[in-house]
VEXDREN-2710 file (C-alpha; in Angstrom, 1 decimal):
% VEXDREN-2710
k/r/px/py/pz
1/UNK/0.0/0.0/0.0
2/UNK/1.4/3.6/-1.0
3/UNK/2.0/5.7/2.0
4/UNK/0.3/8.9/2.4
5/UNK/1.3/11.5/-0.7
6/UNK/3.3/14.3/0.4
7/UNK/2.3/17.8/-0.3
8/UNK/4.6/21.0/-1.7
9/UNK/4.4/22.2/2.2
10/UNK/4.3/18.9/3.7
11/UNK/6.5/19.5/6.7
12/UNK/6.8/15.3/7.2
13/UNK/9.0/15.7/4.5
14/UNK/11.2/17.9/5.8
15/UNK/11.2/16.6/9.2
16/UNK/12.2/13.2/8.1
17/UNK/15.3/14.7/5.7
18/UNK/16.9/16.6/8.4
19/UNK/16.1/13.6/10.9
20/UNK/18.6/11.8/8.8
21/UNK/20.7/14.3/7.3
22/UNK/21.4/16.0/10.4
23/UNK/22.8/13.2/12.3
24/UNK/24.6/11.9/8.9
25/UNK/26.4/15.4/8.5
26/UNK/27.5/14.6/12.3
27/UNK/28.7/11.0/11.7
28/UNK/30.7/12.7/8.3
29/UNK/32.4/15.4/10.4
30/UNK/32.9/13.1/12.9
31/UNK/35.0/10.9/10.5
32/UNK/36.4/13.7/8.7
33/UNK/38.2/14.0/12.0
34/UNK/40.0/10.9/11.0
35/UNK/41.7/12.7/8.3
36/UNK/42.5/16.1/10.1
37/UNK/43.5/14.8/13.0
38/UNK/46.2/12.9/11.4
39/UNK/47.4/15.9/9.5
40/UNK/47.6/18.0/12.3
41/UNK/49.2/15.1/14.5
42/UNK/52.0/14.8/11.9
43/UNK/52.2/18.7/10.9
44/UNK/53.5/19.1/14.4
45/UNK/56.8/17.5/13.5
46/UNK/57.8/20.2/11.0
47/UNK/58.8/17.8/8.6
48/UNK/57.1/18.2/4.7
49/UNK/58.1/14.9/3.1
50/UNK/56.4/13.4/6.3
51/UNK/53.6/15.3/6.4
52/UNK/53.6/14.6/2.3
53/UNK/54.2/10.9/2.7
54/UNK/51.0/10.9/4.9
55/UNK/49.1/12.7/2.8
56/UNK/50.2/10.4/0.0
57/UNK/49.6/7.5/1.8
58/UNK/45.9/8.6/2.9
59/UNK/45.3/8.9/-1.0
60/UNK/46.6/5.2/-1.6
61/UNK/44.6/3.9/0.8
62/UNK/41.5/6.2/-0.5
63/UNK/42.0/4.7/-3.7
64/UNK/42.2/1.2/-2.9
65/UNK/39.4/1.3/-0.6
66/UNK/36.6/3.8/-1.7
67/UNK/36.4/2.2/-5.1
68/UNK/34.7/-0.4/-2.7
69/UNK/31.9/2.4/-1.3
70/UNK/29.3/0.4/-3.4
71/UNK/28.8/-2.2/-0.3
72/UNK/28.1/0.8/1.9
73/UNK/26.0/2.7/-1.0
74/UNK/24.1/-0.3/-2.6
75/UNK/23.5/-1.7/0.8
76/UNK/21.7/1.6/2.0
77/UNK/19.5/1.4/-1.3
78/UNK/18.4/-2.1/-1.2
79/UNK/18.1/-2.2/2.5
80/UNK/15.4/1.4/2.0
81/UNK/13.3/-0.2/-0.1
82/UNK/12.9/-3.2/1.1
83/UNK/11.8/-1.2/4.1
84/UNK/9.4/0.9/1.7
85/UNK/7.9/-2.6/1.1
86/UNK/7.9/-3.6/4.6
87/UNK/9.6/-6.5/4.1
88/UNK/12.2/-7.4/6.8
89/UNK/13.1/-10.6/5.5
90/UNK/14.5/-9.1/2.1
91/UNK/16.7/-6.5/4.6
92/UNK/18.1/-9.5/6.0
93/UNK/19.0/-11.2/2.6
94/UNK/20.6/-7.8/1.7
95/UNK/22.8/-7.7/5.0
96/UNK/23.6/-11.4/4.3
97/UNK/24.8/-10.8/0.7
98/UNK/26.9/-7.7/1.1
99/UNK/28.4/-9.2/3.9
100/UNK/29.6/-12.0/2.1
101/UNK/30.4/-9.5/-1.0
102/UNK/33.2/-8.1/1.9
103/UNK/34.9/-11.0/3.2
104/UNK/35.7/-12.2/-0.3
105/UNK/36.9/-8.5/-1.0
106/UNK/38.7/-8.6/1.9
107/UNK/40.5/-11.8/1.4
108/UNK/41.6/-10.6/-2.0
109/UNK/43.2/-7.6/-1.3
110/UNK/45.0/-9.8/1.7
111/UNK/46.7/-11.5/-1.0
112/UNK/47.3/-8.8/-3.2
113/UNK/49.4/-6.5/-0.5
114/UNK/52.5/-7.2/-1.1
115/UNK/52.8/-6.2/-5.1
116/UNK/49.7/-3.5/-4.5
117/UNK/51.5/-1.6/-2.6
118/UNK/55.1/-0.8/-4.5
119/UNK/52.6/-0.7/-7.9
120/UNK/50.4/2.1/-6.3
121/UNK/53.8/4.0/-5.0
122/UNK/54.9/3.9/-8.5
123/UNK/51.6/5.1/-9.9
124/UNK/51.5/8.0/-7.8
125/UNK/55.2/9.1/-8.4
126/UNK/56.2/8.9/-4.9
127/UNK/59.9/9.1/-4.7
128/UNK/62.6/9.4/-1.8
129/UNK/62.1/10.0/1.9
130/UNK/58.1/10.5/0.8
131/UNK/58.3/6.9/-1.5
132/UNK/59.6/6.2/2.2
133/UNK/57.9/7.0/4.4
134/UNK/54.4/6.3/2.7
135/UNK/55.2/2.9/1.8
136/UNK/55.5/2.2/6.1
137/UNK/52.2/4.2/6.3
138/UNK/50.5/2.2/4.2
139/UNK/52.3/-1.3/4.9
140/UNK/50.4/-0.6/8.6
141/UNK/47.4/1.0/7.4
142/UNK/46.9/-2.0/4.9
143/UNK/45.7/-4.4/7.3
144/UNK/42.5/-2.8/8.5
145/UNK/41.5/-2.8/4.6
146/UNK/39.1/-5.9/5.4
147/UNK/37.8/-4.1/8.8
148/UNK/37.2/-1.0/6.8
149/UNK/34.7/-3.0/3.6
150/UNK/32.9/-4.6/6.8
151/UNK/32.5/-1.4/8.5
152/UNK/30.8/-0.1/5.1
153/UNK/28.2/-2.8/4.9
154/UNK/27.1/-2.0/8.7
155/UNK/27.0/1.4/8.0
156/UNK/25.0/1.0/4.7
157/UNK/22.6/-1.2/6.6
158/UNK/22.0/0.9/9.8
159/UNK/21.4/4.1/7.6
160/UNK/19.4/2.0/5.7
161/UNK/17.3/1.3/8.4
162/UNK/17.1/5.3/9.4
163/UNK/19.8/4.4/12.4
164/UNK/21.7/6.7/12.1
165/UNK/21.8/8.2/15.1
166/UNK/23.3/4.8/16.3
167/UNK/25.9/5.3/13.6
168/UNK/26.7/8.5/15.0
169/UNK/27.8/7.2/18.3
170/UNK/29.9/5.0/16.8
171/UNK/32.0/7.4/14.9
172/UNK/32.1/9.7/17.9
173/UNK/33.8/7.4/20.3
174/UNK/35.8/5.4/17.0
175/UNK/37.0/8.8/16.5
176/UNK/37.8/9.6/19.8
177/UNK/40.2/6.9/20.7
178/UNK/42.0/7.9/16.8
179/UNK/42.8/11.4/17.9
180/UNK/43.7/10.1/21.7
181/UNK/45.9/7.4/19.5
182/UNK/47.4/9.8/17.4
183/UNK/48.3/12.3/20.5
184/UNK/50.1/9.1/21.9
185/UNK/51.9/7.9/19.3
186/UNK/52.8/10.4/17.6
187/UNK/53.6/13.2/20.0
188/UNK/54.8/10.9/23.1
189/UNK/56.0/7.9/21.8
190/UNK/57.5/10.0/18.7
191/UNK/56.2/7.1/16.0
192/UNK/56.2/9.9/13.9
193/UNK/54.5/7.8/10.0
194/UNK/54.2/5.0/11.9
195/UNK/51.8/6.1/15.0
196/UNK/49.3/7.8/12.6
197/UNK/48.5/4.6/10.7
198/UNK/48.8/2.4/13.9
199/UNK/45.8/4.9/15.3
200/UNK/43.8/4.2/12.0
201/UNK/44.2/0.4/12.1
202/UNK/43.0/0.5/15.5
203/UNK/39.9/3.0/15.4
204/UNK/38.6/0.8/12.9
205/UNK/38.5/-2.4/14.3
206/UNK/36.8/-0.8/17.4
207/UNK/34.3/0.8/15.0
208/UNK/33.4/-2.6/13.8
209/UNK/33.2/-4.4/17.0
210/UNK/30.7/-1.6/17.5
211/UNK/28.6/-1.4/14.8
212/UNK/28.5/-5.6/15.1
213/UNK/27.2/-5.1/18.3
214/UNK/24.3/-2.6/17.6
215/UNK/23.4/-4.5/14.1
216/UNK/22.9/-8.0/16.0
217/UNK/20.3/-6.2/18.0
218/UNK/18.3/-5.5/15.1
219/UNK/15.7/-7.7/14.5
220/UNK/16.0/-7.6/10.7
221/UNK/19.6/-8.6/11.1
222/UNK/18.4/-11.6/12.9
223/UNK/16.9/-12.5/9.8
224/UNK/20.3/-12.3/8.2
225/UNK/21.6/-15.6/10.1
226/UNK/18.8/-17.6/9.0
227/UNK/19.0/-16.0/5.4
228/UNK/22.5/-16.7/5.2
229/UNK/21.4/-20.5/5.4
230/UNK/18.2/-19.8/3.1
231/UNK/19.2/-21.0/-0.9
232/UNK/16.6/-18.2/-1.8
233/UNK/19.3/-16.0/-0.5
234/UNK/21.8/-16.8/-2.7
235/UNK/19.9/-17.3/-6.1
236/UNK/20.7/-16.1/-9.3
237/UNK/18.4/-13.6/-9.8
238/UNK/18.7/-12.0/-6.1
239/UNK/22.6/-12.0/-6.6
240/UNK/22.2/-10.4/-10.3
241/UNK/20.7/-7.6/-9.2
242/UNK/22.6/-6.9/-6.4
243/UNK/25.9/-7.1/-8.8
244/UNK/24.8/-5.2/-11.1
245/UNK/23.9/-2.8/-8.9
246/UNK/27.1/-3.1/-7.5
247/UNK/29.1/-3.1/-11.3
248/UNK/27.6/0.7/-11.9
249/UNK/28.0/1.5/-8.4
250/UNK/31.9/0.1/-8.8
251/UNK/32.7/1.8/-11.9
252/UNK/31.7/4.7/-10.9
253/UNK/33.3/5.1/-7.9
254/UNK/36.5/4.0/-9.6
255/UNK/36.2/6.9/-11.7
256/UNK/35.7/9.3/-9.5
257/UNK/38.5/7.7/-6.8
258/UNK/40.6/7.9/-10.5
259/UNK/39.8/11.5/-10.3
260/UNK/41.2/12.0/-6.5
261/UNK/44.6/10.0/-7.0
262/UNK/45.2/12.1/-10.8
263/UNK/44.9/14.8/-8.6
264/UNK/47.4/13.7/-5.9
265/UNK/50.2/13.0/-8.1
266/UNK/49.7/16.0/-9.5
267/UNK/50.2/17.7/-6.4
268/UNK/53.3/15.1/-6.0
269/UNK/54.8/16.2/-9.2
270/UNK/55.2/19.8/-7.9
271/UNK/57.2/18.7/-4.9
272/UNK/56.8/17.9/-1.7
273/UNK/55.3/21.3/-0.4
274/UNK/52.9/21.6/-2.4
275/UNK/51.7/17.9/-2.3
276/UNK/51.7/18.9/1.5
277/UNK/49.6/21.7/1.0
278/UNK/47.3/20.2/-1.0
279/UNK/46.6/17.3/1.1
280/UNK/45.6/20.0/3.6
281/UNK/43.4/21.5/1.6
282/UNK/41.9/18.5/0.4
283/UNK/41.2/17.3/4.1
284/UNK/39.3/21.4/4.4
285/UNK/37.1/19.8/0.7
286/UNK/36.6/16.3/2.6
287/UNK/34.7/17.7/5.6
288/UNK/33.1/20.0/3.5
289/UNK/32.0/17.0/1.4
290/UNK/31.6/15.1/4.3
291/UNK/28.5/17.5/5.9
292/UNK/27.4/17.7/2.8
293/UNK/27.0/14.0/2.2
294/UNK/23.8/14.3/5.4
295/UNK/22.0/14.9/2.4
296/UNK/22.9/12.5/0.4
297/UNK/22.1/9.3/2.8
298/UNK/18.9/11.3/3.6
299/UNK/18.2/11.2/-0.1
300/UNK/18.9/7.2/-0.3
301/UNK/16.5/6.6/2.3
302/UNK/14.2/8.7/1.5
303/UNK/14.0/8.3/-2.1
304/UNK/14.7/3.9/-1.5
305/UNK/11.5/4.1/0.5
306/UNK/10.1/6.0/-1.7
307/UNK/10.1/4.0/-4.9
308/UNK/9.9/1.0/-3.0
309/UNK/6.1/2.5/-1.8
310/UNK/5.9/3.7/-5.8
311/UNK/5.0/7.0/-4.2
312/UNK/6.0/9.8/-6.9
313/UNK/4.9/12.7/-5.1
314/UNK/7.2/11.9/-2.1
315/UNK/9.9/10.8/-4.2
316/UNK/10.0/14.8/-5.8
317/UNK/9.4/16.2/-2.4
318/UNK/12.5/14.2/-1.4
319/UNK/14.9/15.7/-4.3
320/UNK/13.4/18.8/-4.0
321/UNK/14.1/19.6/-0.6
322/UNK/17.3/17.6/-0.7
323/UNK/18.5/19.9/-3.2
324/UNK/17.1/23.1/-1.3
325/UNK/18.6/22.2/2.1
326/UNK/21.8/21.3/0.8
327/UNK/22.0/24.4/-1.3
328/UNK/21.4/26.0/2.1
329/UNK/24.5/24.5/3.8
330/UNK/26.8/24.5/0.7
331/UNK/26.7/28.4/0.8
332/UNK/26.8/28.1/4.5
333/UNK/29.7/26.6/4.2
334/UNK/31.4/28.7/1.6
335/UNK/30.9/31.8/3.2
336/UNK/32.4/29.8/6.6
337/UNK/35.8/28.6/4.7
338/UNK/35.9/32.5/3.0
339/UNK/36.3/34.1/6.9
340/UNK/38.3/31.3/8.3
341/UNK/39.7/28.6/5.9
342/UNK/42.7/30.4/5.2
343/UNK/43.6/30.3/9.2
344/UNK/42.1/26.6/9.5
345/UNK/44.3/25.7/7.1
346/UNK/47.5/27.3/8.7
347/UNK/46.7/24.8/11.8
348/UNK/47.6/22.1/10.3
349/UNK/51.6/22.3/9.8
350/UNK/54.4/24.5/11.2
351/UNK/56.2/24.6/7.9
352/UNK/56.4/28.1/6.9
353/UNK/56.2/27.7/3.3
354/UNK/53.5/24.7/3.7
355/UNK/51.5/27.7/5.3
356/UNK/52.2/30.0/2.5
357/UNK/51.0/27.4/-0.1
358/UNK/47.9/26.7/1.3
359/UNK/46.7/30.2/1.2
360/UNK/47.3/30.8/-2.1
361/UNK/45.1/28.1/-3.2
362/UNK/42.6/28.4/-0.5
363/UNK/39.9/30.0/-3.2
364/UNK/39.5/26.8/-4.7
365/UNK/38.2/25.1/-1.5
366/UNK/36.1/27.7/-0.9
367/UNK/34.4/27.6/-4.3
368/UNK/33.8/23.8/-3.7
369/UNK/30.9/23.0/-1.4
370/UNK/28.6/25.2/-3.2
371/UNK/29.6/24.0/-6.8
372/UNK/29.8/20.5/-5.9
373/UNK/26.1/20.4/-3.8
374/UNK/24.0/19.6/-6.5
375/UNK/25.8/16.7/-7.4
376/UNK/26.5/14.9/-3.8
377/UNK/22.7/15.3/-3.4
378/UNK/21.7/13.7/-6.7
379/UNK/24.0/10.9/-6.0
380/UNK/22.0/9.9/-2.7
381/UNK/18.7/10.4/-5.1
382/UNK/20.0/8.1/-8.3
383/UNK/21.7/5.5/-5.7
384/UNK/18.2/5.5/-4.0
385/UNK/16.3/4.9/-7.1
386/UNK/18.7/2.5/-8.1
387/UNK/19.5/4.7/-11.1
388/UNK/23.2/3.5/-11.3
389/UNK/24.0/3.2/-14.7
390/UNK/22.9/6.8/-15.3
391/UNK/25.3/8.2/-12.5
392/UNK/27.9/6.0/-14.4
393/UNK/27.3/7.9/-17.7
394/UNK/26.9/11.4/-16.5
395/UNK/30.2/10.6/-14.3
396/UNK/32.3/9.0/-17.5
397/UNK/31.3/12.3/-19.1
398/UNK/32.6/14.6/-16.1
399/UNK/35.9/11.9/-16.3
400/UNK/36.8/13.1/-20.0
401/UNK/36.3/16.5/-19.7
402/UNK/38.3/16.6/-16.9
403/UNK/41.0/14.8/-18.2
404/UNK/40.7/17.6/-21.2
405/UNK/40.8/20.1/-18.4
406/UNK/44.1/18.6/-16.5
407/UNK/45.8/18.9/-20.4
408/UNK/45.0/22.1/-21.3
409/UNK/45.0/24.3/-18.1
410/UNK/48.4/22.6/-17.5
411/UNK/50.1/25.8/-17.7
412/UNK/48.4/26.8/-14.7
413/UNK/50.1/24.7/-12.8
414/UNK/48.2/23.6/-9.3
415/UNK/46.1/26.4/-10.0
416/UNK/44.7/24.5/-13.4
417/UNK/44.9/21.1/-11.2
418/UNK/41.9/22.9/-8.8
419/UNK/40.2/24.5/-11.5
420/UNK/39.8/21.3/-13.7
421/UNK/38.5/19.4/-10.4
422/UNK/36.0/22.5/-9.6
423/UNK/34.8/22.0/-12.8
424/UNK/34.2/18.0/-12.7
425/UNK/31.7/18.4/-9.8
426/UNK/30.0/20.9/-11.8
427/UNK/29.5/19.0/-15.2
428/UNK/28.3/16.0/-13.0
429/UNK/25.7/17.5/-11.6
430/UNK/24.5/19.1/-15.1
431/UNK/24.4/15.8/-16.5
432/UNK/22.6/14.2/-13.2
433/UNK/19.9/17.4/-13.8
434/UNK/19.4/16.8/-17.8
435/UNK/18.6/12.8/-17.2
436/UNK/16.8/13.0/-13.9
437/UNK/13.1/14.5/-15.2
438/UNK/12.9/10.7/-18.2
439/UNK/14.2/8.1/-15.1
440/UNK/11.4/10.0/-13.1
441/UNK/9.2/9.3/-15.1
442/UNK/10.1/6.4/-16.4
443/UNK/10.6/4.8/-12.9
444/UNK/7.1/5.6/-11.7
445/UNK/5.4/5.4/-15.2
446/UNK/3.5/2.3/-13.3
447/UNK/2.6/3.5/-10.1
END
């Protein structure tokens, strides 16, 4: 049965967004602290090609990793609308498969570490005391790759379920015991590369005993044993959705994470004070991303449920508010990183010239949460609707043109580096905008 239409001033709609974004955009500060805190942990030390190595490390691990972000991303739409439906034994099935979809990630990249990691130092150009330095970070930091795919599925699952105030708490204390980890490891027991990928590799594995804990609580996830012995669970037709779900979902994250490391050795090829800088700055565009983002899982539930309840009305209610409320805290946060980003960003290293760097491209992060808005919300909404190979195309499209951009504004230097990723943000969205009215229609033509 469709639930109740919402109205242009139905204020359900609104209540139920920000009853999900809100404590989203918490959880994503709250593990944008992950990054920051390391930065600032190892910016302390005075040392670049440290600080460098870090930042070149966080990118390796970035790339490997969030190319995975389907488990968390599919797992959140297929766990939504099952809950449209009302079905709990189909959230259960979902929580079984992506589960399983982890471990056998997990195992593979287990055997893949030891030529992954010299082949992705070579990839991103990383050479001396940075080539270094980075290689220990990530020869540490490696290990809690497997901890970090099941801490996505959890995740996935318990926003899924409109949890995510339990998620919250989790990332609060995870986060918590990180910075008090980098503070002792790096600062008093002087483990300089070494203690800031230690504290990683241990704030996840408490994040998942966490998350375990509250998820077996769950009633649905009850159902996820007994599915997990069902054959219904595992037939062909249930697992060739979920893949192909996951193959759009895959690609395009690969292409966008291929977007992210292009742009750190970019950085890298300029020498170690800018890469410094940039990672910086790049940690000021990831919590900016990261608030943003509330949105986005609000507009996976929201628009999961939605279209599993084949009601149209409050599936445009959804995008339009997302879109609106977003808007709202992408120039919010704009106007915050214009008055203070230059001397947030001056916080994080004591290297004179580091300093220096990041304010001169400081502009380009400020620019960023209000051009790139549009298109983190109408990834929650096409991820919702299980409109994945449309996100892939209008992505591939933002991918060449900013591979056209990287070419010709290369005389710019790391000035045409931020302009061309400014710019593929923007073009995503316009392509998510021109292709969103036909799936619309076409989604609910039945309903």
């Amino acid at each position: 049965m469709n639930q109740p239409t919402a109205t242009p001033s139905n204020p359900r709609t609104t209540r139920l967004l920000w009853t999900i974004a809100l404590p989203a955009m918490l959880t994503n500060v709250a593990t944008a602290l992950f990054g920051l805190a390391d930065m600032w942990a190892i910016g302390r030390l005075g040392d670049a090609p440290a600080q460098g190595a870090v930042e070149l490390g966080a990118k390796y691990m970035m790339g490997l990793l969030n190319v995975f972000n389907f488990l968390r991303t599919s797992t959140v739409a297929l766990t939504a609308q099952s809950a449209g439906r009302g079905d709990r034994t189909a959230q259960g099935q979902t929580l079984a498969r992506a589960m399983a979809v982890a471990l056998g990630v997990g195992a593979l990249l287990l055997m893949a570490m030891h030529w992954a990691i010299p082949i992705g130092l070579d990839l991103l150009e990383a050479k001396g005391q940075v080539r270094t330095d980075a290689q220990l970070y990530i020869g540490i930091r490696y290990w809690s790759g497997p901890v970090w795919l099941g801490n996505c599925v959890l995740v996935g699952w318990l926003i899924g379920q409109r949890l995510v105030r339990h998620v919250l708490v989790v990332e609060i204390i995870a986060n918590a015991v990180h910075i008090a980890l980098d503070l002792l490891l790096v600062l008093v027991m002087h483990w300089g590369v070494a203690g800031v990928a230690s504290a990683t590799l241990g704030s996840e594995i408490l994040k998942f005993t966490l998350l375990a804990a509250i998820v077996l609580r769950q009633p649905a996830a009850r159902e996820a044993l007994a599915a997990a012995r069902d054959r219904a669970t595992w037939h062909r037709s249930a697992l060739a959705r979920l893949f192909a779900l996951n193959r759009d979902l895959f690609a395009r994250t690969l292409l966008l994470t291929a977007a992210i490391l292009i742009f750190a050795r970019s950085g890298a090829q300029h020498g170690p004070v800018t890469l410094a800088a940039n990672g910086i700055l790049f940690q000021l565009f990831m919590l900016s991303t990261l608030m943003l983002d509330g949105f986005e899982n609000a507009s996976q539930v929201l628009c999961g449920e939605a279209l599993g309840a084949k009601d149209r009305a409050r599936f445009s209610e959804t995008v339009r508010l997302a879109l609106i409320w977003g808007g709202v805290i992408g120039a919010g946060l704009t106007l915050a990183y214009a008055v203070g980003g230059a001397p947030l960003a001056a916080w994080f290293s004591t290297d004179g010239q580091v300093i220096a760097t990041t304010a001169t491209y400081i502009p380009w992060v400020i620019a960023l949460p209000l051009v790139g808005v549009a298109s983190f919300v109408l990834d929650g909404v096409f991820v919702g609707a299980g409109w994945t190979r449309a996100m892939l195309g209008t992505m591939a499209v933002a991918m060449a043109l900013y591979l056209l951009l990287l070419w010709l504004l290369g005389p710019l230097g790391n000035h045409g580096l931020w302009a061309a990723f400014t710019v593929f943000f923007a073009v995503r969205a316009a392509g998510q905008f021109v292709v969103l009215p036909r799936l619309t229609r076409r989604s609910f033509s039945a309903s």
